[in-house]
Structures are given as C-alpha cells and as structure tokens.
C-alpha positions as CSV (number, residue, x, y, z in Angstrom):
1,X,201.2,209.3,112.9
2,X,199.3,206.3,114.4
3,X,197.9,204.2,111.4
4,X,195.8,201.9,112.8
5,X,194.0,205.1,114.4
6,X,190.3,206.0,113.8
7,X,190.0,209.4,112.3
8,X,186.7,211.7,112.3
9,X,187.3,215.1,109.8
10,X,185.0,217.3,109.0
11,X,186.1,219.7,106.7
12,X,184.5,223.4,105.8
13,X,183.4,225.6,103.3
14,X,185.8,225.7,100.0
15,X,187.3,223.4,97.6
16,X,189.3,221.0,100.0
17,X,191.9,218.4,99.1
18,X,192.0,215.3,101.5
19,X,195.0,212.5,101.2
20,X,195.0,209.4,103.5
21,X,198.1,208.2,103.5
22,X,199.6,204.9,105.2
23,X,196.4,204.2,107.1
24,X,194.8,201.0,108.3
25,X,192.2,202.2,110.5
26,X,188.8,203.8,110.0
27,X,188.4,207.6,108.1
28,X,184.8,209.2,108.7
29,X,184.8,212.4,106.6
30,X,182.5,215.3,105.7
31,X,183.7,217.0,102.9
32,X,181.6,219.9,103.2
33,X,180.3,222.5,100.7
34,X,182.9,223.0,97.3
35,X,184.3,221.2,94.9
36,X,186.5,218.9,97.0
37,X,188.7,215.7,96.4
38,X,189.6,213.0,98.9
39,X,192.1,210.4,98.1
40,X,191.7,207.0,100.2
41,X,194.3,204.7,101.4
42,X,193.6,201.0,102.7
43,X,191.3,202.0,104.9
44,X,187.7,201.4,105.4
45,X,186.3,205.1,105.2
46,X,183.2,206.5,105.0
47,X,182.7,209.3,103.1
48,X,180.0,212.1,102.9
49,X,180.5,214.4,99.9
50,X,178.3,217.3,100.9
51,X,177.3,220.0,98.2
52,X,179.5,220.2,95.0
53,X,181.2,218.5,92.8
54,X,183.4,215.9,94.9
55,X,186.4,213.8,93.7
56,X,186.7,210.6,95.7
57,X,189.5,208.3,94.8
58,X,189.8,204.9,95.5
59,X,192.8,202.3,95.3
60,X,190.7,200.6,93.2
61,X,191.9,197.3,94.3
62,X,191.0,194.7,96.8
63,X,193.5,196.4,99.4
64,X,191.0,199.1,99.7
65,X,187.2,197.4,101.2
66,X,184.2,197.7,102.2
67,X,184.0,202.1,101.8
68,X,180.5,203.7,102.7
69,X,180.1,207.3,100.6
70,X,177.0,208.8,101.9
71,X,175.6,211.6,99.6
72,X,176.6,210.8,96.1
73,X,175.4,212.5,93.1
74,X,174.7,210.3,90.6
75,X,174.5,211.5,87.0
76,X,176.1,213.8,84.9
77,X,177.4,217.0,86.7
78,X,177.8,214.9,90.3
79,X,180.7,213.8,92.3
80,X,183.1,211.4,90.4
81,X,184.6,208.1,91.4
82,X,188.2,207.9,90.6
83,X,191.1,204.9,90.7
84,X,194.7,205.4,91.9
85,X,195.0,202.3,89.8
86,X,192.5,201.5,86.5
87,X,192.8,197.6,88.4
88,X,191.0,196.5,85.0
89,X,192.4,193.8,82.2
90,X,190.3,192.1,79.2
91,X,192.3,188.6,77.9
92,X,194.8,189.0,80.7
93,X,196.3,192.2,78.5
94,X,194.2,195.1,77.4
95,X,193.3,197.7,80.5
96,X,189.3,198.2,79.8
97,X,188.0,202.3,79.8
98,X,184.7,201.2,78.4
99,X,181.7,202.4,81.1
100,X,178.7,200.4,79.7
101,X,174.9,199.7,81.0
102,X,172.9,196.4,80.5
103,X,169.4,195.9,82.0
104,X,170.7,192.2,82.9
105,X,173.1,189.8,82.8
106,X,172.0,188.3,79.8
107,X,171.9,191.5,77.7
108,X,175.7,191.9,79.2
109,X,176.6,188.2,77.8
110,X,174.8,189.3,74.6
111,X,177.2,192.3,74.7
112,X,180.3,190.2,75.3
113,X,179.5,187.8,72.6
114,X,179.5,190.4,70.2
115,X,182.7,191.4,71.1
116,X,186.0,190.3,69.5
117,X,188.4,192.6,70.9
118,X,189.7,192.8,74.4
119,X,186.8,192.1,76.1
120,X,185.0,195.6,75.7
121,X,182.1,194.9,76.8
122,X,182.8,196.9,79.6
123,X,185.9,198.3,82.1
124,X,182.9,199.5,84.4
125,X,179.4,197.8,84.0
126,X,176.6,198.7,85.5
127,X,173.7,196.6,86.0
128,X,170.1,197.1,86.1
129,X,169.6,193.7,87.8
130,X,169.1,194.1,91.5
131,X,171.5,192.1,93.9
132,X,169.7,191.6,97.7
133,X,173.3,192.6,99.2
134,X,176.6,193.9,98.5
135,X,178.2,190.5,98.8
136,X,180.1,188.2,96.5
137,X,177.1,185.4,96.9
138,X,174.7,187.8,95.9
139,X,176.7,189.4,92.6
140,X,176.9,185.2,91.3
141,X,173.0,184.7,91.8
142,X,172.5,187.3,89.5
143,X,174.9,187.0,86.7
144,X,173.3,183.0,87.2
145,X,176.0,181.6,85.0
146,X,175.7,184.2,82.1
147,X,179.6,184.7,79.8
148,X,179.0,188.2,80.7
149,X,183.5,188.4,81.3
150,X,184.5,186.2,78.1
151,X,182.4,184.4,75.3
152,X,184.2,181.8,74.9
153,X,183.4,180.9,71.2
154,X,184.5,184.7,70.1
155,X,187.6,185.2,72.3
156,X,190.4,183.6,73.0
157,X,192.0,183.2,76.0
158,X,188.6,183.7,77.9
159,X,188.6,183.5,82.1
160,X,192.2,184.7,82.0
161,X,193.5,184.8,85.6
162,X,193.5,188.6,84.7
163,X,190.8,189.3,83.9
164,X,189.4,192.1,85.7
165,X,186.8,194.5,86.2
166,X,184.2,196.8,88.4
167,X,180.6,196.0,89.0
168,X,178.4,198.3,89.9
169,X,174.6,196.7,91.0
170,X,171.8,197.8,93.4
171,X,169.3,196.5,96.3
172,X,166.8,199.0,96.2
173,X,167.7,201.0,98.7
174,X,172.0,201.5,98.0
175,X,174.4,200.8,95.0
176,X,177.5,198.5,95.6
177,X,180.8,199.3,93.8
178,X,182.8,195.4,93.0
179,X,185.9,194.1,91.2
180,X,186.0,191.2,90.1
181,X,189.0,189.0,89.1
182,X,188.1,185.9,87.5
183,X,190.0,183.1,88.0
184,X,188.9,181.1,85.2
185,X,190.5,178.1,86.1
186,X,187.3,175.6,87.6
187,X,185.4,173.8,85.1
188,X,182.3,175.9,83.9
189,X,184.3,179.0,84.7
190,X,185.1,179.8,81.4
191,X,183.5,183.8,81.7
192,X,180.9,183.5,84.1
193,X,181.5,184.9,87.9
194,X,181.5,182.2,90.3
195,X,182.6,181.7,94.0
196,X,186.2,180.7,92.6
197,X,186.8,184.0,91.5
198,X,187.6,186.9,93.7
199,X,184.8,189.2,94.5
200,X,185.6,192.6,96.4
201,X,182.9,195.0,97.6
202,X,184.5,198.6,97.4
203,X,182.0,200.7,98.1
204,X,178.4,201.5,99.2
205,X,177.0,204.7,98.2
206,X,174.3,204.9,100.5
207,X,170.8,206.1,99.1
208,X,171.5,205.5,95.7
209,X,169.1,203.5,95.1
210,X,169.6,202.4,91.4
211,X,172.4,201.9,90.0
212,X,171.2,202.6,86.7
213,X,171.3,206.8,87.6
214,X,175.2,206.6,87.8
215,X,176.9,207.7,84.3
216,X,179.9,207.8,82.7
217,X,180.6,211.0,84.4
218,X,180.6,209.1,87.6
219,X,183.7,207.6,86.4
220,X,186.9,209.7,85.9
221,X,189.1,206.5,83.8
222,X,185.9,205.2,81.6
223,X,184.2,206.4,78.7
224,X,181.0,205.4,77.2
C-alpha cells in the first residue's frame, strides 16, 4: 500500500505474472525459472528474467526511467520487451511498428531519405554504432547531425513536435533502451536529435553487449 516503498521479490519456479501498480519507489525482481510476465509502473525497477521466455512491459514513456533488466535473451526465442503504450508517431500522426537495424547513423538517414510515408524508417531502431553511455549527450554524438527522424526534402512536416520513437544502442559492455521526441523547433533541428529534444533512457539490459543481437522478436508491438 505504501508507493514510495522499495520492494525486493523474488518469485519461484512456474509461469508467474507480476503487476506494479501505483508505485514510485524502487522494484528489484527475480522472475525465476518459466515463462513469466512483469508489468512495470513509474518506477525505477530492476529486473532479472531468469530462465524462460520472460514478458517485461514497460510504460513506454518518459514516466517510466532509468529500468536495469539483468539477464535478457536477445534474439529470436528470448524474453520480449513490451509497451503499455506504442509512445511512437512519424509526421506528428502515424504510430510507427517498423523494428529496423542500421550499422550507423548515416545508413539510418539513408533509410529515412528513402522514405516517403510516415517516417518508416523505423518505430524501434536499433543501432550498430556504439554510444560511450546511456545518456542523452551520448545518443546526439553519435547520430552527429544525421536526418535519421525526417528527411526533410522527402517529407513533409519533418521534426514534428510528435515525432517519436525508441533507440536502442550499445557501449560494449550493456544496451540502452531510449525514446526520443523531437522537438523540431531550433534551427538545424529539422530531423536530426539534438539537446532540444527530449531524450529518455528506459532501460539498461545489462550484459548485452551489442545491441545488434536484439531482434524483432525482442519487441512485442514492431515488425520487421
């Protein structure tokens, strides 16, 4: 009943369902052995998955930060990341289910050029460029200017103030989870990701060490 409460679970044997509901303070679980499913709230939680096929699900919003999920299974036939809300929109409309890969940002720009619809280039991209950290600063050094949101000679109505998506990029050592909303609105910011827009580290998985390993399958709203 106390919401700003921490809150350490560890959970058994079986396929377990987990709901945090109304909570502000800190969830450590261990999901245990099964095919479990944990639904997160707007707390900060960290998360082990344990064997099996796990269902994490996320706000997918800024209101739910800075998660650590230890354990993950990238790949097909491994634990799946899902969103209370698909917090996605290409030209301030169109809700994006496209999961796509590029090796950098300028393949991803490349992509987004080509691209005449609502921004398809990608609900959930993941990036084979490394990031040093899972911070905003770090996510604009390696996009480094690149249209990779909007090109603006193809679309229209590039940089919306809706237009959002998720990020996934590694380190080395971990793989961060981000959405983005770009603003769209200072000068150069046309459908690049700069400090003006709003940058929101959801999760770490720990030990995934590049990001390039996660899948489609990883993702229970997007499609490749």
């Amino acid at each position: 009943d106390d919401a700003a409460a921490a809150v350490v679970v560890t959970l058994g044997d079986g396929n377990d369902v987990f709901v945090a509901t109304a909570n502000s303070g800190a969830i450590t679980i261990d999901l245990g052995a099964g095919t479990d499913a944990y639904t997160s709230a707007a707390g900060v939680d960290t998360i082990t998955t344990g064997t099996g096929s796990d269902t994490i699900t996320l706000v997918g919003t800024e209101a739910d930060a800075a998660n650590v999920i230890k354990d993950f299974t990238a790949g097909d036939g491994g634990d799946v990341i899902d969103f209370t809300s698909n917090d996605t929109s290409g030209q301030g409309t169109a809700t994006l289910t496209e999961y796509a890969e590029y090796a950098t940002a300028a393949a991803w720009a490349t992509a987004t050029a080509a691209d005449t619809g609502d921004e398809g280039a990608g609900g959930v991209v993941v990036l084979g460029a490394n990031v040093t950290a899972g911070t905003e600063a770090a996510l604009i050094t390696t996009i480094n200017g690149a249209n990779v949101i909007a090109d603006i000679v193809t679309t229209t109505g590039a940089g919306a103030t809706t237009d959002q998506l998720y990020v996934a990029a590694d380190n080395g050592v971990d793989t961060f989870l981000f959405h983005v909303i770009n603003a769209g609105t200072a000068t150069g910011d046309i459908g690049t990701i700069l400090a003006g827009d709003t940058v929101t580290l959801l999760a770490t998985f720990e030990g995934i060490s590049d990001a390039t390993t996660l899948s489609a399958n990883n993702f229970a709203d997007f499609i490749a």
